[in-house]
Residue frames relative to the residue before (quaternion, step in Angstrom):
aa qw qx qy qz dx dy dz
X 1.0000 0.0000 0.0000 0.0000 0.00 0.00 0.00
X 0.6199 -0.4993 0.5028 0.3370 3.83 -1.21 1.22
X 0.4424 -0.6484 0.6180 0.0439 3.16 -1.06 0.96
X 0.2575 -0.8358 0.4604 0.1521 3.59 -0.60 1.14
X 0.1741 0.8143 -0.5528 -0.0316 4.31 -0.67 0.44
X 0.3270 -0.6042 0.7248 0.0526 3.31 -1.75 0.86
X 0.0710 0.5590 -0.8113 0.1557 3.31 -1.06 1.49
X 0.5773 -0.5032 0.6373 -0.0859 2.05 -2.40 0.05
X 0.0680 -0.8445 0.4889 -0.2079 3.51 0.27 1.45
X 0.8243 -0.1970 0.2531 0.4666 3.74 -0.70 0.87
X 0.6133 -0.4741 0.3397 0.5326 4.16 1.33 0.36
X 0.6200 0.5870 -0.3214 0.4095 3.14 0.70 0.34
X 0.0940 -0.7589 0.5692 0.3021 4.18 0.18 0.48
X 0.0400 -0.5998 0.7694 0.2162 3.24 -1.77 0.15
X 0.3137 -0.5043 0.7798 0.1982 3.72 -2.05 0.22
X 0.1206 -0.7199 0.6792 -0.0772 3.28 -1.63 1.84
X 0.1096 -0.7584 0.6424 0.0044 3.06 -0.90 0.79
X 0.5013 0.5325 -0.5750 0.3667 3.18 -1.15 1.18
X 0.6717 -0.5445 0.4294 0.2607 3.43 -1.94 0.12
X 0.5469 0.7349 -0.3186 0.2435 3.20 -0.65 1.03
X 0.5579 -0.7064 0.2134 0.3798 3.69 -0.28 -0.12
X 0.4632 -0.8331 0.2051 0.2220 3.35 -0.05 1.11
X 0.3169 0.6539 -0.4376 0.5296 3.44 1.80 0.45
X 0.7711 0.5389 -0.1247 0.3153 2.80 0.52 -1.69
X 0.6121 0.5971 -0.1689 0.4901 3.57 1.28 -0.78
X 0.6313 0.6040 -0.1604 0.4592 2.96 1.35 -1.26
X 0.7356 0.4127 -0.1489 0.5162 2.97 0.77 -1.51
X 0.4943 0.6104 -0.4496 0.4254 4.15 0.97 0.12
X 0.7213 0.4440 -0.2601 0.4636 3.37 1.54 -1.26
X 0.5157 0.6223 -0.4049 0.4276 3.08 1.20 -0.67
X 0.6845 0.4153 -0.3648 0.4754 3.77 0.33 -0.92
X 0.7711 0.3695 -0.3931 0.3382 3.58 0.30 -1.20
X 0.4599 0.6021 -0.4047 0.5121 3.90 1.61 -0.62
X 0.6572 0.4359 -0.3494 0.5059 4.19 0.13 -0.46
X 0.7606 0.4010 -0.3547 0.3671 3.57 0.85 -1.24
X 0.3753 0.7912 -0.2784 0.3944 3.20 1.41 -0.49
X 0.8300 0.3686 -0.0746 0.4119 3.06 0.41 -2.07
X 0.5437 0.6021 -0.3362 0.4783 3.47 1.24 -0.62
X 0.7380 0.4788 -0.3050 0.3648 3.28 0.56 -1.07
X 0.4089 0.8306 -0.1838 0.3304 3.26 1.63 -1.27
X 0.9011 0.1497 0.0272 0.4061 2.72 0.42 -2.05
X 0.4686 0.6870 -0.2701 0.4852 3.03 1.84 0.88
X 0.6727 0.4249 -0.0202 0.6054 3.24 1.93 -1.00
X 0.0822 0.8752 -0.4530 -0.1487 3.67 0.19 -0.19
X 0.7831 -0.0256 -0.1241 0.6088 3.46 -0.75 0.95
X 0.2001 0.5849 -0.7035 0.3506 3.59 0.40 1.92
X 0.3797 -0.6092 0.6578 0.2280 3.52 -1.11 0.87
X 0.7879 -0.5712 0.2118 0.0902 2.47 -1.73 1.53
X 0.6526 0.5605 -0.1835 0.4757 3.08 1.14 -1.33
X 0.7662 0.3349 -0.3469 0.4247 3.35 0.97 -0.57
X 0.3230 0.7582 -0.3802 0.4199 3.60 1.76 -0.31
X 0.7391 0.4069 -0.1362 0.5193 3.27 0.40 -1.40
X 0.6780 0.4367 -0.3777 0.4549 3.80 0.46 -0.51
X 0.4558 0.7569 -0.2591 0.3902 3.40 1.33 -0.72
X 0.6728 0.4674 -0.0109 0.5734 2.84 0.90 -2.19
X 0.6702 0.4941 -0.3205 0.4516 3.92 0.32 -0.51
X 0.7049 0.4392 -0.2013 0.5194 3.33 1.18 -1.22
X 0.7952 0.3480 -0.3300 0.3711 3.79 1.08 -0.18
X 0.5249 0.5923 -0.3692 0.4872 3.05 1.54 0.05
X 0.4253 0.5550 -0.5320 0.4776 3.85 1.47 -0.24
X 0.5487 0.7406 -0.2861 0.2620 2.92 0.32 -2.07
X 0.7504 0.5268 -0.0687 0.3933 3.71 1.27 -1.67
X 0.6765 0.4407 -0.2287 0.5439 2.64 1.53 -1.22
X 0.5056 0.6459 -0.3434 0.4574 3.38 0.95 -1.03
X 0.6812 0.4137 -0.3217 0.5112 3.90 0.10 -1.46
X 0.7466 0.3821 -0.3521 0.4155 4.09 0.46 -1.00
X 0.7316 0.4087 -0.4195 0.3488 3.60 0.60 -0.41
X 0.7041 0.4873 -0.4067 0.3185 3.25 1.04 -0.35
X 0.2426 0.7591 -0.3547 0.4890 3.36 2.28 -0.07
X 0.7102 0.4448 -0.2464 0.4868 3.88 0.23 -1.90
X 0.8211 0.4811 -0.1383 0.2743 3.47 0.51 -1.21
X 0.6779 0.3404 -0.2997 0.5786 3.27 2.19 0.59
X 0.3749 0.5699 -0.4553 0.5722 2.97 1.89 0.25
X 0.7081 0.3878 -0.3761 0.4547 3.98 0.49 -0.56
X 0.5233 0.6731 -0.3300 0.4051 3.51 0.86 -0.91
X 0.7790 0.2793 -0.1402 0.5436 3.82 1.21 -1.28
X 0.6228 0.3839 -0.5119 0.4503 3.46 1.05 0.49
X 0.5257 0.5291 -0.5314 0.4016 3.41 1.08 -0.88
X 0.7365 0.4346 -0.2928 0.4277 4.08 0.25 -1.35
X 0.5919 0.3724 -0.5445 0.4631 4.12 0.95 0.12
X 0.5229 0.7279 -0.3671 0.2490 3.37 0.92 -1.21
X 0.8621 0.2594 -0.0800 0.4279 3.19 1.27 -1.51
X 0.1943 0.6308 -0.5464 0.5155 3.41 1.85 0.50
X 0.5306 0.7752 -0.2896 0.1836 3.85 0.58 -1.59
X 0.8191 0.2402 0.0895 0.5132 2.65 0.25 -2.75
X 0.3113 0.6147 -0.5143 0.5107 3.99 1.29 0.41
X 0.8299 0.3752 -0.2163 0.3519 3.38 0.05 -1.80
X 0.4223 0.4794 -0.5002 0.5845 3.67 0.95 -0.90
X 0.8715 0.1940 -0.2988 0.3371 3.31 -1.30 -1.52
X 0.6194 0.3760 -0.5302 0.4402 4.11 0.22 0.34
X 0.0895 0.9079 -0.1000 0.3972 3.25 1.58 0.18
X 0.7702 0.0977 0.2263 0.5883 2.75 -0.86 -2.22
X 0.7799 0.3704 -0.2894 0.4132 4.03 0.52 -0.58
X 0.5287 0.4570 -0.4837 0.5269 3.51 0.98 0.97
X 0.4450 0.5154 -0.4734 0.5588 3.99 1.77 -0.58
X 0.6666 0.5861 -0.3263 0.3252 3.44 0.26 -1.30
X 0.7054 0.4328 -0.2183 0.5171 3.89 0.58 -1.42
X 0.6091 0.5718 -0.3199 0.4469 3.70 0.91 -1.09
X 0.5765 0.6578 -0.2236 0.4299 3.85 1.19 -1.41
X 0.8217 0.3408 -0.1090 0.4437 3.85 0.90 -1.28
């Protein structure tokens, strides 16, 4: 059964429902509640609705900047990985020539 939480959002409470760990949940509002507030106190008398779209659009923005972050971090292991298995197998086929 969904697991029930109450955060806290920009003074506002919400109730979540859903599986997971409740640090963790917390700590989602917590980020979008900071992005919120930053923007807030950057913008004065911005209606809410756009506050929050704001916030939604800079926290992509975050995600966006880290996946494309993960995805050249994999890009240079995948290309050391195979610098790797070259050298081994050029490697093993000089044991091999040396052997006969």
């Amino acid at each position: 059964m969904p697991d029930l939480f109450e955060v806290t959002i920009f003074g506002s409470r919400y109730r979540l429902q859903g599986n997971g760990d409740e640090t963790y949940v917390r700590s989602l509002a917590a980020h979008v509640d900071q992005q919120m507030s930053k923007l807030a106190s950057q913008m004065k008398d911005i209606p809410l609705q756009r506050l929050a779209i704001l916030a939604a659009i800079n926290i992509c923005h975050e995600f966006f900047q880290a996946q494309s972050q993960t995805n050249q971090q994999c890009a240079f292991v995948d290309g050391k990985a195979r610098d790797l298995i070259e050298r081994i197998e050029e490697h093993f086929d000089d044991l091999r020539f040396d052997e006969r």
